[in-house]
N, C-alpha and C positions, 0 to 999 in steps of 0.2 A: 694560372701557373705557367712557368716557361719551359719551354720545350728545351727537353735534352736527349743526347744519346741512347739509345735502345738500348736496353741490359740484352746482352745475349744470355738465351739459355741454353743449359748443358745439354749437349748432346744426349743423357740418358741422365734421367731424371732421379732415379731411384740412387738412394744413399750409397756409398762404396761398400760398405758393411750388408749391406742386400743382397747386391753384385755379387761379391765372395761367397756370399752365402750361396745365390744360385749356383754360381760357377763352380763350385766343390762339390754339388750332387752328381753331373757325370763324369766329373773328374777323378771321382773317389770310385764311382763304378769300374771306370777305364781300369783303376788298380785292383779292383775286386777280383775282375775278368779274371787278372792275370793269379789268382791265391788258387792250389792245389784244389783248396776244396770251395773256390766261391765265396769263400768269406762264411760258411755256415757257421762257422766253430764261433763264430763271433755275432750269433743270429740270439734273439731272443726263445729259450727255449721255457713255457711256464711252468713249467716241473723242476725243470732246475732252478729255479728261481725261489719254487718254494719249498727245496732245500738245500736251500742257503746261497748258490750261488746266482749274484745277484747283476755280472758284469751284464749279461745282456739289455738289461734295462735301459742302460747307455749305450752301448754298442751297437746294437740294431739299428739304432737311427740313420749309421753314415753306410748302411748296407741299400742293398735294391734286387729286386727280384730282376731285373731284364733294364735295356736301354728307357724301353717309353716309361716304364713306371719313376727312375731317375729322372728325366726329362721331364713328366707331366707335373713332380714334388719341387723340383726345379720353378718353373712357370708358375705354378702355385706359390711359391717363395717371393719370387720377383711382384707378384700383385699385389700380397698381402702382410708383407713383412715391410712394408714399404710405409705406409703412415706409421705403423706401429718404431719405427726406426728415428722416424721424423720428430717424434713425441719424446722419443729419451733418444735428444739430442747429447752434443757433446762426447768428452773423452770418457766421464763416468756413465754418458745415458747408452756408449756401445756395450758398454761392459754388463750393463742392468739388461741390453740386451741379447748378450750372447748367455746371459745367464736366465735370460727369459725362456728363449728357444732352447736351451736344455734342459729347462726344469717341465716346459707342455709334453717335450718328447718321454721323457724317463717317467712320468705319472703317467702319462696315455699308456707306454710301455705297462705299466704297473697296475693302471685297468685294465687292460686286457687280461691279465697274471692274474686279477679276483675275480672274472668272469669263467676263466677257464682253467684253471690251479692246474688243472691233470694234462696241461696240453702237453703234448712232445713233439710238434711241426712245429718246425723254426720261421717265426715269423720276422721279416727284414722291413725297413723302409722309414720314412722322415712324416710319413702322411700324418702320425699322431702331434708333431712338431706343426706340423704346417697347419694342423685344423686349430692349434692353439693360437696360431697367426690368427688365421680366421675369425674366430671369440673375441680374439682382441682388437680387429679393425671393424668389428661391427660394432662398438661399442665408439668408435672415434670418430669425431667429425670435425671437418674445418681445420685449424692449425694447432691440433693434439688436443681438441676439449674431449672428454669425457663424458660419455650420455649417463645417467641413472642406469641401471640394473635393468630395474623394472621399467623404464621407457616403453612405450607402445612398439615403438620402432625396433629397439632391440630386441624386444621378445617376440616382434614379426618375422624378422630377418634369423632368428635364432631356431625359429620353426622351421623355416625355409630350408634352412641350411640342415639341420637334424632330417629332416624328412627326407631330402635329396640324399642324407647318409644314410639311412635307413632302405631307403629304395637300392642305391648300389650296393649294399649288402646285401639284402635280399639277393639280389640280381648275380651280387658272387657266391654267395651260399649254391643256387641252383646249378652253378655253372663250375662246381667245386670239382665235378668229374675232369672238367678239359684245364685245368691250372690249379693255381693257387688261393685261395679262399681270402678275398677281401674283410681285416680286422676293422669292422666299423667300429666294433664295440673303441678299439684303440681311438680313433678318431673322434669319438662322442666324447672320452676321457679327457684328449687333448681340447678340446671345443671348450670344454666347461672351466679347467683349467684358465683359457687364454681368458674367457669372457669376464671371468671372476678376479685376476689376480691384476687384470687392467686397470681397476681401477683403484688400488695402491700405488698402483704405477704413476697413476696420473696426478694424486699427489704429490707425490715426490718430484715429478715433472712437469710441472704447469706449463701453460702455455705462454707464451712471451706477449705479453701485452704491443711488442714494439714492433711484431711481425704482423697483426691485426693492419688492415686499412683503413684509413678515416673515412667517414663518411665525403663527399663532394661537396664543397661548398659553392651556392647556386653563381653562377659566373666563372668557373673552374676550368680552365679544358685540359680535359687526359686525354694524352696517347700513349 
């Protein structure tokens, strides 16, 4: 092969659609700050929800309890919304995902609502949104394939992650006196959500045969 110019890469790798995505979780806090009452009125309450009024199932997502909690859903967003973005590529594969990351957040939302029907603490935050991220990039590998369900892999990593959600829940349950009670149950909703509905996704979005690398043929040189 002959040698040619180096492709430069992007300074920040992750999609424009990622970016936005990160950059509106303290962005939207900064404006929270500034609401009379913290943005509560627009918190997920499950009492209200199951009767009838159903706005905060969407609306909690763009909320936050404090800076780091923004920040760390943030960060969270940035790692793992990232293959899942790359895979429903294109004008239509943004749109299947901004429709993704709405649909993990408002059912995690709506888990949490069947686990706890009687709640009246207003639970805020995108973690149920980001854990559906999560389900769905554990199921991707390489340039948007799609693992089986049941994969060893996926159902290793799917432990993993449940168990790590299960422990910081626990850990916020205990610690319910000095803050706010960590909704895993929310996160587990979104998790299962992500892991399951990826792989319609990934029909609909195949991988591009033309992005794959050829194997080397012997005599070849890369740089």
């Amino acid at each position: 092969m002959t040698e040619s110019e180096p492709s430069r890469e992007p300074a920040v790798k992750a999609p424009p659609i990622v970016l936005l995505l990160a950059l509106s979780m303290p962005a939207l806090f900064f404006f929270q700050e500034r609401l009379p009452d913290m943005g509560l009125s627009l918190a997920l309450y499950p009492q209200r929800v199951m009767e009838g009024d159903w706005s905060g199932l969407a609306t909690s997502m763009f909320l936050h309890g404090d800076w780091a909690h923004a920040i760390m859903n943030a960060v969270g967003a940035l790692a793992f919304a990232t293959p899942v973005a790359r895979m429903l590529r294109g004008g239509a594969g943004a749109v299947a995902f901004a429709l993704f990351y709405m649909a993990c957040g408002i059912l995690s939302a709506a888990g949490y609502v069947l686990v706890h029907p009687d709640g009246t603490d207003p639970v805020v935050g995108a973690s149920g949104a980001v854990f559906g991220l999560i389900g769905a990039s554990t199921r991707i590998v390489g340039p948007g394939f799609v693992l089986p369900l049941l994969d060893r892999r996926v159902l290793g990593m799917a432990a993993v992650w449940m168990g790590l959600n299960l422990l910081v829940g626990v850990i916020g349950l205990s610690a319910s006196g000095m803050g706010a009670r960590i909704a895993w149950e929310a996160h587990a909703a979104g998790f299962l959500v992500g892991i399951l509905a990826v792989g319609p996704l990934g029909r609909v979005f195949p991988p591009r045969i033309d992005r794959i690398a050829p194997a080397a043929e012997p005599g070849d040189s890369l740089h």
